[in-house]
N, C-alpha and C positions, 0 to 999 in steps of 0.2 A: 648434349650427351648422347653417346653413340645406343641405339635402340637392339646393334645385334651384342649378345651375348655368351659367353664362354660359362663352361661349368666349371664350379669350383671356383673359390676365393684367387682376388685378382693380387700376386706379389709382384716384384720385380726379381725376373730370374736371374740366374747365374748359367752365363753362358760365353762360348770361346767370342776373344776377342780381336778383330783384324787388325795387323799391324798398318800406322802411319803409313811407310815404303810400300804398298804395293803398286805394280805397274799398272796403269789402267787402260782397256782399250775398247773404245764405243763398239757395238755390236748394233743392236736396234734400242727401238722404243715402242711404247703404248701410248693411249691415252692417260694410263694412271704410273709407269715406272719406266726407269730405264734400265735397259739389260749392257753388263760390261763383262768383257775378259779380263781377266786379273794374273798377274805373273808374281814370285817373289822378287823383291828386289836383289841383285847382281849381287852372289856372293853368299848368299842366304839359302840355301837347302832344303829345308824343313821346316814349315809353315808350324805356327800353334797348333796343337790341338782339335781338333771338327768332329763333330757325330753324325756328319753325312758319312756312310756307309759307302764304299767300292761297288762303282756301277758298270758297268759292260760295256762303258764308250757312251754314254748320252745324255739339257734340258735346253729350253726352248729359245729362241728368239720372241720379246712379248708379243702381244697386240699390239697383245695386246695387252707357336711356340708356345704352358702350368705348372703349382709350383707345389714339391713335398716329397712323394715315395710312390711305389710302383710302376717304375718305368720299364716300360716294353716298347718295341720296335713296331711297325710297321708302316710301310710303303717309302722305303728311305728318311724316313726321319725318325725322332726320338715322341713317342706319342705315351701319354698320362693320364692317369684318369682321376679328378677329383684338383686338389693340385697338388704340382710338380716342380719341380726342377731341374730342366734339362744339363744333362753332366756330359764331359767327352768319354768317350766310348771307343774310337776308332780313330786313329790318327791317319790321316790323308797322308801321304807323300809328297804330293805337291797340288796345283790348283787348275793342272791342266783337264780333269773333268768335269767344271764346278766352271758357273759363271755367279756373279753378281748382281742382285735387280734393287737397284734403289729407289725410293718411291720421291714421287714428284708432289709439288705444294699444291695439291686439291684439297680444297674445301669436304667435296662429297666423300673424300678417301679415308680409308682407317690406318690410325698406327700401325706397323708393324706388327710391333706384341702383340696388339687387338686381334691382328690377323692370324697372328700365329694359335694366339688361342682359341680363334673358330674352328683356326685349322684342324689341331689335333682334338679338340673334343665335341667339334663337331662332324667336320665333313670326314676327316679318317676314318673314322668308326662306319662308315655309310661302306665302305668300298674295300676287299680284301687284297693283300701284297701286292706291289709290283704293278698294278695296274696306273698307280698316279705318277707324275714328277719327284722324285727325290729331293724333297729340302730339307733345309736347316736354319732356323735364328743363329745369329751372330750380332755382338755388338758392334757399333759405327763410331770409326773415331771421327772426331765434327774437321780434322784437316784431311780428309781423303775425302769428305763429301766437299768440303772447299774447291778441291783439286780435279773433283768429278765435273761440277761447276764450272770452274774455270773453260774444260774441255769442252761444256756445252757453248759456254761464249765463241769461244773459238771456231768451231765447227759451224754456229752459226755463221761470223764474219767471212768464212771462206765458203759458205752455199750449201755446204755439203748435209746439214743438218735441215728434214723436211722443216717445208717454209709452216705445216698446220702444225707441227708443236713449236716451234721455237714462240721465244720470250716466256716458258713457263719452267721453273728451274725445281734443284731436287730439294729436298724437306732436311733439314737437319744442318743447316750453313748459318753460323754463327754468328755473320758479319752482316753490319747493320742493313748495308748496299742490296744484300737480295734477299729473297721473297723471304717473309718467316715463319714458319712452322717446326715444331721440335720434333725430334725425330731419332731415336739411339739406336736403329735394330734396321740391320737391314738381312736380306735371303741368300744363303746360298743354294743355287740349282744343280739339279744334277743336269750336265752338257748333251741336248741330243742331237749336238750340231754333225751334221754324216761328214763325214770326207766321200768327198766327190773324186777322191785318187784311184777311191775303190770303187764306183758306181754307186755311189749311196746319194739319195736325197732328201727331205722333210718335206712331210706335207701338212699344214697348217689347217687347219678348220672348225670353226664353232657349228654341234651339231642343234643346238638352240632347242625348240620345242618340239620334242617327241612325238608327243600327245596334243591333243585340239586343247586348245583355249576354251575351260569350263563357261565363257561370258559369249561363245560365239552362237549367234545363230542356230539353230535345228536344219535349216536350209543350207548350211554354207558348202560350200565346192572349195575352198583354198583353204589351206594351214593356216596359221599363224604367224610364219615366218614368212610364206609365199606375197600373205596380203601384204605386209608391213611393207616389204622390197617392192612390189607394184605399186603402192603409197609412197612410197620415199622418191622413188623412180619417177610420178607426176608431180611433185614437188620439186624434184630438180630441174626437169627439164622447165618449168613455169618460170625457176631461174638464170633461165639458159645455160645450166650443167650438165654435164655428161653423166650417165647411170647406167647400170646395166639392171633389165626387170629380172634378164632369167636368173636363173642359178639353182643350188644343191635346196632339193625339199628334204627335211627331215624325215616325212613320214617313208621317203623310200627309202632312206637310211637305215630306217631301225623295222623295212617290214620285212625281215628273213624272207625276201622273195628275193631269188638272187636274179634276175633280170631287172626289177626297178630298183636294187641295190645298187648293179652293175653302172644305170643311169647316174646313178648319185655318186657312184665315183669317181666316173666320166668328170662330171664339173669336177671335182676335186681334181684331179688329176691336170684338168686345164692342155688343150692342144699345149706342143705337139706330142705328148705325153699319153693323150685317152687314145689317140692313135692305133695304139698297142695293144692291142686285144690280148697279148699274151699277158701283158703286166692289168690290165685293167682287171681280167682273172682272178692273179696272186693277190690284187689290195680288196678285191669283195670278198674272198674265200678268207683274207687273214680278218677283214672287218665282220666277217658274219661271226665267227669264231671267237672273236672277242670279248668279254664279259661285258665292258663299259657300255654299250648302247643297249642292252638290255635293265643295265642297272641302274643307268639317270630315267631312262625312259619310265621304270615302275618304281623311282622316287619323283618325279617330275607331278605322277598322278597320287601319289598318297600323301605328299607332302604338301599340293597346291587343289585340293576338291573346289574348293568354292571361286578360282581365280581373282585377276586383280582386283575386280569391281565390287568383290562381295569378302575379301579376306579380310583381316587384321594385320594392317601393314608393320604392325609390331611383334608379330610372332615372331620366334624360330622358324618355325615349320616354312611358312611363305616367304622369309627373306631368304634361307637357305635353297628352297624352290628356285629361287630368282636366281639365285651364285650359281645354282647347276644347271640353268638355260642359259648361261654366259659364260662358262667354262669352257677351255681351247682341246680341242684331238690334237696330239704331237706323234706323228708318225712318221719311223724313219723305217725310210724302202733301202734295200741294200741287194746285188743280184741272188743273195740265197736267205734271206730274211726279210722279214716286217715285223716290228716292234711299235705297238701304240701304245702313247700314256697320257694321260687327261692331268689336265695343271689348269692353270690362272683361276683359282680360286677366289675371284674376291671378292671380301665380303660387301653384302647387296646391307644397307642400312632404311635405305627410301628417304632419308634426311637430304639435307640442299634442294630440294626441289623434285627429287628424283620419283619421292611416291604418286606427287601430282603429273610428270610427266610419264609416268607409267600407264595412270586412271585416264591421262588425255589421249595417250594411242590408242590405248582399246577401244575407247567411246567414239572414237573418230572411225577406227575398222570396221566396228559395227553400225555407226550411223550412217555414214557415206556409202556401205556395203562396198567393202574389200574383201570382205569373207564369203558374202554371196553371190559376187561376181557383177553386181548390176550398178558397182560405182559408172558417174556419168563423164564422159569425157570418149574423144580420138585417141587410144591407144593399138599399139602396134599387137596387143595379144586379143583385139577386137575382130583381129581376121579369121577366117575360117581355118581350120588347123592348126593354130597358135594358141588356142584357149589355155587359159594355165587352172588346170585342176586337179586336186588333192585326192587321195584316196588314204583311209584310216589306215 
């Protein structure tokens, strides 16, 4: 039994239902769902009903819903306090800004509903308008998750589906043949796929840990994030894989110093793109400006005091901690705008294994000294001028 929880009494909502016919077409995937374009079927017009709200053009490619009276709005979906029961509100015209994300048969994963209702009565209340992804619950007919199925088979047999998810299919397939897990509810996103007609791109990135790791060291010189990717990095290569050490630190993310912001989103950016000194500019100036990296950054710290080694892996407080150190930046660059919005919400349980694999990374960063820079081994940030270190 799932350890994260929703306020207010758990019903089964009432909410719009996808028709059988719609078209479906692979977009990406996560570790825990899959993202599809969805069209009406030939001939058909006007989709049911939806309380996603008209958006400006934009939700994401992944990684990576209560039930009663007082419903109010905010951050594109229908949000409740107590419980609820999400009603339509706003009839979409069609489903060209809205994709699909159906969730795959993990163990570690939460329902739907589960998720919906962290969502709205948890994590929406944390963050004001417009700053998150626009969803919605909707129910799942079990023959269009058949049919979404089917497309993963397929796309396996012909290559084109990555060889690290394949054999792991969606949650909600009725038939005896594959995986089972039940599943009725699946999200609709708001689309913040850019057209590239007009110069528009997305930029993808988990800003992870803000703030130092409350279990680290008084000595330490590296983040959090920093140490783990220098740790992952001698682990791969021990298996003779490829890794890359450097990359985006958070803490120059979120330190309103716009030169080591600049660096941080240099990596994001990724040649031949950080190039550009004129756009590298436009995405610090729109990222310092932003509300989100101020506002996980000082829930990151009030919500997680005692870190992983010393919390309550059953709180609220610390599992929700954990969803907003794994939540996605969706940033669409366009030549006279930038628009960010934080999505992949999902919920952290610590159940399947996850709370032990949590207490075994810390204990390993700080034993081995990843955090204080005196891990033992020939690594390449060993040379003089490549030292990797953090600053608060």
């Amino acid at each position: 039994m799932s350890t994260v929880q929703a306020t207010g009494s758990h019903v089964e909502p009432s909410v719009p239902v996808l028709p059988d016919g719609l078209t479906l077409k692979y977009v990406a995937e996560g570790a825990a769902n899959v993202i599809w374009r969805i069209s009406l079927p030939d001939g058909q017009i006007t989709p049911p009903p939806t309380i996603v709200e008209e958006y400006s053009g934009s939700t994401p490619p992944p990684s990576e819903v209560d039930v009663g009276v007082d419903i109010g709005r905010e951050n594109g979906t229908t949000k409740s306090n107590g419980a609820d029961i999400p009603t339509p509100a706003t009839i979409a015209t069609d489903y060209t800004r809205l994709l699909l994300r159906l969730r795959k048969c993990l163990p570690s994963s939460e329902s739907n509903l589960l998720a919906y209702e962290y969502l709205s009565s948890v994590i929406m209340p944390l963050f004001p308008p417009g700053v998150m992804v626009g969803q919605e619950l909707v129910s799942l007919p079990p023959a269009l998750v058949m049919r979404a199925n089917d497309t993963l088979h397929a796309l396996e047999k012909s290559g084109i589906r990555p060889a690290h998810r394949q054999h792991l299919y969606l949650a909600g397939d009725p038939r005896p043949n594959e995986q089972q897990m039940g599943e009725g509810f699946a999200f609709l996103l708001e689309d913040m796929t850019p057209d590239t007609s007009l110069g528009e791109f997305l930029l993808e990135f988990k800003a992870k840990w803000l703030i130092q790791s409350p279990n680290a060291p008084g000595s330490w010189k590296r983040c959090r994030t920093c140490a783990l990717r220098l740790r992952k990095y001698s682990r791969a290569i021990k298996k003779g894989k490829r890794a890359e050490w450097r990359g985006l630190c958070p803490f120059d993310l979120a330190s309103n110093d716009q030169k080591r912001t600049k660096n941080a989103v240099r990596w994001i950016l990724q040649p031949p793109r950080s190039e550009d000194e004129k756009l590298v500019e436009r995405v610090t100036v729109a990222l310092m400006g932003c509300p989100q990296l101020s506002i996980l950054k000082e829930l990151q710290a009030s919500l997680d005091p005692k870190g992983i080694l010393k919390a309550d892996h059953k709180s609220k407080e610390f599992l929700t901690a954990m969803t907003l150190r794994d939540c996605t930046f969706y940033v669409k660059v366009s030549p006279t705008d930038v628009q960010a919005r934080l999505g992949d919400f999902d919920v952290k349980s610590g159940e399947a294994g996850k709370s032990d694999y949590w207490i075994e990374n810390e204990r390993e960063l700080i034993e081995e000294g990843w955090y204080t820079g005196t891990e033992e081994g020939d690594y390449p940030w060993k040379a003089e001028g490549l030292e990797v270190v953090c600053r608060a």
